[in-house]
N, CA, C and O of each residue as an XYZ file, in Angstrom:
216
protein
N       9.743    -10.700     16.037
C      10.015    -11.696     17.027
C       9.038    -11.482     18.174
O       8.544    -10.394     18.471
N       8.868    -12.378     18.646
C       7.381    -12.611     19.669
C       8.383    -12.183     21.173
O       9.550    -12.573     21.167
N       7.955    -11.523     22.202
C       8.068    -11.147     22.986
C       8.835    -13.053     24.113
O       9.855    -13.348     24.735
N       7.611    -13.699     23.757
C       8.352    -15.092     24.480
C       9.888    -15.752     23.680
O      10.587    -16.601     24.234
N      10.200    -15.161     22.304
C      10.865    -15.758     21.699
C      11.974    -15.408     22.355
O      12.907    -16.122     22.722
N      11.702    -13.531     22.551
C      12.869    -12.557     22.578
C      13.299    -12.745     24.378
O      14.317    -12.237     24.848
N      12.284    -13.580     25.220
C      12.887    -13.890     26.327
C      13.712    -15.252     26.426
O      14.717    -15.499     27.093
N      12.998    -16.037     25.581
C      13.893    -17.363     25.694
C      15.769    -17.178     25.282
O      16.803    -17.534     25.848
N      15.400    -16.318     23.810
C      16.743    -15.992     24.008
C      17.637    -15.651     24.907
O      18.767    -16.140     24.920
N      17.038    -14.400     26.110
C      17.481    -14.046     26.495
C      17.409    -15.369     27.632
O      18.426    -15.555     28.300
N      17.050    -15.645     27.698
C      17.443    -16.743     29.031
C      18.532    -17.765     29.020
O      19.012    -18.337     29.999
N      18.926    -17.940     27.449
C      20.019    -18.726     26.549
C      21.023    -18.000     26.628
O      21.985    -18.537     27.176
N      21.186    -16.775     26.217
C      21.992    -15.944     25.821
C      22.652    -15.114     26.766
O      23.873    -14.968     26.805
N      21.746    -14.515     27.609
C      21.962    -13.694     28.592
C      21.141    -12.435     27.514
O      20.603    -12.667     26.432
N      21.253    -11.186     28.165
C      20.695     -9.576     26.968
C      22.281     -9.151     26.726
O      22.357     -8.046     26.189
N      23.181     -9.585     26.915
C      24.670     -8.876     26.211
C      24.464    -10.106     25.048
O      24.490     -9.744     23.872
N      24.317    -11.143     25.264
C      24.960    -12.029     24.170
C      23.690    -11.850     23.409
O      24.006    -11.802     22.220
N      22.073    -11.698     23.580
C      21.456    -11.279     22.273
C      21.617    -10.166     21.339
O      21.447    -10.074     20.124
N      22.097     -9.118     22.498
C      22.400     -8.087     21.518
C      24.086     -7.730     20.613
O      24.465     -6.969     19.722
N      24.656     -8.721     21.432
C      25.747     -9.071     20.325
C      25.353    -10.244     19.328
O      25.949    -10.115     18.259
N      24.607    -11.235     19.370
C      24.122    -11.994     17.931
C      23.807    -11.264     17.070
O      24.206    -11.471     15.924
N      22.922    -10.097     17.407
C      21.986     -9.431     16.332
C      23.264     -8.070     15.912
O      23.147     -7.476     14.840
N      24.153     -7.800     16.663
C      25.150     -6.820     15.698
C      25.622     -8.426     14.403
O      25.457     -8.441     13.184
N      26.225     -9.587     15.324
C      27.011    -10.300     13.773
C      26.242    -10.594     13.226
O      26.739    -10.536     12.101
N      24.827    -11.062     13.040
C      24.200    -11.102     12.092
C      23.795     -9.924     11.069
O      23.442    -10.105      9.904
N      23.906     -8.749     11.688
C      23.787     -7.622     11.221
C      25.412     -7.505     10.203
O      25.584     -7.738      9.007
N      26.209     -7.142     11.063
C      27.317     -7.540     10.316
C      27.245     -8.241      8.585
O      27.077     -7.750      7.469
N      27.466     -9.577      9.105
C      27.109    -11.065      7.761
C      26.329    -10.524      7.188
O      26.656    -10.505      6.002
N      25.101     -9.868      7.419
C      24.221     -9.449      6.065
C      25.246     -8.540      5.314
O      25.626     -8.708      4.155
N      25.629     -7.549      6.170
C      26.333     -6.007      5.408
C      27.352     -6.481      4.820
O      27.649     -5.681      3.933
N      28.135     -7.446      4.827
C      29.474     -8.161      4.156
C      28.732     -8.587      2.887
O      28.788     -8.154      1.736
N      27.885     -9.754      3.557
C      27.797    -10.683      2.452
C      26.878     -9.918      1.100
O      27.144    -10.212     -0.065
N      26.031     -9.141      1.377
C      25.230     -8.318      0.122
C      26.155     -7.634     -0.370
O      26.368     -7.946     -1.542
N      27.094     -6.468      0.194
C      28.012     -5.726     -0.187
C      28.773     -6.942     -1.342
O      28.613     -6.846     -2.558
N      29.477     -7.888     -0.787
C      30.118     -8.753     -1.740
C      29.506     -9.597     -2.906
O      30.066    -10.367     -3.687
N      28.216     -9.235     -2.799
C      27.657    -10.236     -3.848
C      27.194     -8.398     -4.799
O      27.293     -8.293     -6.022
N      26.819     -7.439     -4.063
C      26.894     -6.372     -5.162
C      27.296     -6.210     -6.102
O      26.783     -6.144     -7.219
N      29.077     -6.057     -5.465
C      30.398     -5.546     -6.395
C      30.585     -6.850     -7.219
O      31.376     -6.796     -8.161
N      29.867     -8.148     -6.931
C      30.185     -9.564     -7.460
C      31.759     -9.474     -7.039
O      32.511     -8.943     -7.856
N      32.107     -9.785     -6.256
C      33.164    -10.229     -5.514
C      33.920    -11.529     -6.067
O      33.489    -12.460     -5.386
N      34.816    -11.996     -6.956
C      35.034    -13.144     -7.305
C      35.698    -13.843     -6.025
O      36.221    -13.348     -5.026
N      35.483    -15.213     -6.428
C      36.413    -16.133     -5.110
C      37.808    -16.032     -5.590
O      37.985    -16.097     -6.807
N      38.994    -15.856     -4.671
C      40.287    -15.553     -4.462
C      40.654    -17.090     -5.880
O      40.207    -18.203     -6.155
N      41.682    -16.170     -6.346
C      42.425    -17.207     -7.478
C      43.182    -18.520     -6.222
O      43.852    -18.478     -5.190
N      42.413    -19.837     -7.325
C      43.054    -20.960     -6.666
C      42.136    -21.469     -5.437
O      42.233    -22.675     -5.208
N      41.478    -20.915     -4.818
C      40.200    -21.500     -3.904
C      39.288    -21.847     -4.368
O      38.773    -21.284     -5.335
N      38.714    -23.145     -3.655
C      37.624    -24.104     -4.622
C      35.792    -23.342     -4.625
O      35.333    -23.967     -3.669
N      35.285    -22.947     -4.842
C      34.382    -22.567     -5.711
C      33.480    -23.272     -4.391
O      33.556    -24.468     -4.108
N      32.510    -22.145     -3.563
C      31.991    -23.004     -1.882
C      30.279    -23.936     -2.440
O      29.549    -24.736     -1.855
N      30.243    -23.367     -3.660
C      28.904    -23.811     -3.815
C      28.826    -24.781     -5.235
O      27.711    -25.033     -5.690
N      30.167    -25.361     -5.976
C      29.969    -25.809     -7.445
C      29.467    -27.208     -7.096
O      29.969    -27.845     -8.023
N      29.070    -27.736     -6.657
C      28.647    -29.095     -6.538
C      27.263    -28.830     -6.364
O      26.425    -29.645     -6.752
N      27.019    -28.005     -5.940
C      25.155    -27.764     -5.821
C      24.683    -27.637     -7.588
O      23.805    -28.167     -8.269
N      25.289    -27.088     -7.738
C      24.956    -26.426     -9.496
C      23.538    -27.399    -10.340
O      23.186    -27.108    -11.483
């Protein structure tokens, strides 16, 4: 990230709220890879978030 990027954020964000985006995005990665690892099935009876793309 470019030094002007990492200020605009911060001018949006404030520096607490960039450096809390980048923990939940940090977060969402560590969930979502972890769950696609173990192949995580979708809960019995919930509709399937991506079958229409197929």
């Amino acid at each position: 990230m470019s030094d002007q990027t990492f200020q605009r954020a911060v001018d949006v964000l404030g520096l607490a709220g960039v450096v809390e985006l980048v923990g939940i995005l940090g977060y969402y990665s560590l969930v979502s890879l972890t769950l696609n690892a173990f192949e995580v099935p979708v809960p019995p009876g919930a509709p399937e978030p991506f079958a229409g793309g197929k």
